[in-house]
C-alpha positions as CSV (number, residue, x, y, z in Angstrom):
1,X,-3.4,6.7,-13.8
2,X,-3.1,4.5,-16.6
3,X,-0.7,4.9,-20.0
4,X,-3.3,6.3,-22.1
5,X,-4.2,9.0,-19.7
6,X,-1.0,10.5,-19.8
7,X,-1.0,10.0,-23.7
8,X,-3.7,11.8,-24.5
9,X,-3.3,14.8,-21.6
10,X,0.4,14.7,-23.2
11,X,-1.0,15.3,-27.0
12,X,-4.2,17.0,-26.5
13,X,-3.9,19.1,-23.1
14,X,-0.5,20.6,-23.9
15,X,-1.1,23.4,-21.3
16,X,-2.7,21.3,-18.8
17,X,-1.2,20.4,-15.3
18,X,-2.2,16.1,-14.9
19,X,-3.6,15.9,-11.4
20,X,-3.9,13.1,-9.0
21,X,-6.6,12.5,-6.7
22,X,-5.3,11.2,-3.1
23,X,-8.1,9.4,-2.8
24,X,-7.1,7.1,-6.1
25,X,-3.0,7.4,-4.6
26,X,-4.5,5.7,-1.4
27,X,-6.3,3.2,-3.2
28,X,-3.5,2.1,-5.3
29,X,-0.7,2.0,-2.6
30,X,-3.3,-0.3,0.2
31,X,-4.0,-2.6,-3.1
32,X,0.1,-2.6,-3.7
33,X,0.3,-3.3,0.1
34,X,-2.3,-6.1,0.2
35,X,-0.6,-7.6,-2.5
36,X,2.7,-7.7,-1.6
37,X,1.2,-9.1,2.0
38,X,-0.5,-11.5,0.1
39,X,2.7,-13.0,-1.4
40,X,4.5,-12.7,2.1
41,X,1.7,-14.8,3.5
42,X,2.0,-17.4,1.6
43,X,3.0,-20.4,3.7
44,X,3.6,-18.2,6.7
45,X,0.1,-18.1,9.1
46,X,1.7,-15.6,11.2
47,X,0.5,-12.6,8.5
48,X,-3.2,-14.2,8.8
49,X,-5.6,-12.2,10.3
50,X,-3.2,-8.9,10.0
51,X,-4.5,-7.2,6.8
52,X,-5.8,-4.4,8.1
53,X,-2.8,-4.0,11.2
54,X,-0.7,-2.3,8.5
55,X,-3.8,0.2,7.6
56,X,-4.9,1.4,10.8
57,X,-3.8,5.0,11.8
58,X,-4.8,4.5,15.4
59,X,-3.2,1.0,16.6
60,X,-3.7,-0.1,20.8
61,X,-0.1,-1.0,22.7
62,X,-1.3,-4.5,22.0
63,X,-1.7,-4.3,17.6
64,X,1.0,-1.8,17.6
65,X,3.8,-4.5,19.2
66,X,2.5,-7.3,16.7
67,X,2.8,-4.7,13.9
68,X,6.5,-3.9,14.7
69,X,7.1,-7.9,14.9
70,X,5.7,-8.3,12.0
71,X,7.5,-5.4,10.2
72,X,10.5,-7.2,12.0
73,X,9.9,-10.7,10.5
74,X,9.0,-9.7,7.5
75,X,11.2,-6.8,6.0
76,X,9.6,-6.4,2.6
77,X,6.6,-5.4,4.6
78,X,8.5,-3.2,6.9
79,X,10.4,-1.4,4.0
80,X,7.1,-0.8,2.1
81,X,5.0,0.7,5.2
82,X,7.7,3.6,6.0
């Protein structure tokens, strides 16, 4: 939600409870997440290819072991996921 959200809920909708839709919570933490895989990538080709590893709920034996790798080699990405 942006600045002038909570502004104007804060001066006009004394009363009111602000709520967040998780849909829009989602949204923002995978663009956060993309981003910050974005910068970890760069220079490294071992993050290509993996955007959506980090998404998936269900993950095969196979995507699941270069997902903990990855996590492993790249700890800013690891720290972020959990």
């Amino acid at each position: 939600m942006s600045p002038p959200y909570f502004s104007g809920c804060g001066k006009y909708l004394l009363e009111a409870k602000i709520t967040f839709y998780k849909f829009y919570v989602i949204k923002e933490v995978n663009k956060t997440m993309d981003e910050l895989r974005k910068l970890e990538s760069n220079g490294n080709d071992m993050l290509k290819n993996h955007k959506f590893t980090f998404f998936k709920n269900k993950l095969t034996t196979k995507i699941k072991q270069e997902k903990d790798l990855l996590m492993e080699m790249y700890p800013k990405l690891g720290k972020a996921i959990n």
